[in-house]
N, C-alpha and C positions, 0 to 999 in steps of 0.2 A: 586781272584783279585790281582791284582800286582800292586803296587806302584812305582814310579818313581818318582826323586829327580834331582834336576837340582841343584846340592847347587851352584855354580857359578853362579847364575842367583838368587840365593835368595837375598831380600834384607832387612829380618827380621822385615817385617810386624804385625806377630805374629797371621794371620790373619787365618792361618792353624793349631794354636793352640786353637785359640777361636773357629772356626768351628766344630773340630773333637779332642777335648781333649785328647781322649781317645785310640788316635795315634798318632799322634804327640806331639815334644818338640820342643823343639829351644839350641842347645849348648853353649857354654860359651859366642860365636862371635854372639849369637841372629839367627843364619843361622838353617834352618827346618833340623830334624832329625824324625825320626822313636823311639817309646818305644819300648821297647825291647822284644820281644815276640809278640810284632803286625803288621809285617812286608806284612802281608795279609789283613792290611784294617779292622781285626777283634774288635770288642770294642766299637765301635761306628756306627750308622748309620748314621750318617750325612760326613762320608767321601769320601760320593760321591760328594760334595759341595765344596770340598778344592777347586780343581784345579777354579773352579769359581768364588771362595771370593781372592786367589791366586794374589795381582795388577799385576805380574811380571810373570803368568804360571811357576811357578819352580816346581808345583807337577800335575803327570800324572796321570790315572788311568789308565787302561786297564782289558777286561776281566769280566769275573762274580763276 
């Protein structure tokens, strides 16, 4: 699966953190990042659900 990041378009909802913890952070500016080593959506099953809890679409899914 491949993850896609719009941070220009984030607007530190937090709402991709509470969703899918276990992939996502939020940086210093509150703007979504990626943990480190989970750059494939792996960690969590609920990160299929970002991009729809998401108010502002800044995370894409694509793929398996």
């Amino acid at each position: 699966m491949r993850i896609t990041i719009d941070r220009d378009r984030c607007i530190g909802s937090g709402q991709c953190v509470m969703t899918a913890p276990g992939v996502f952070t939020q940086d210093d500016d509150a703007v979504v990042a990626l943990l480190p080593g989970h750059e494939d959506g792996a960690g969590d099953p609920r990160v299929r659900d970002v991009p729809m809890a998401c108010p502002v679409q800044a995370v894409t899914i694509s793929g398996d």
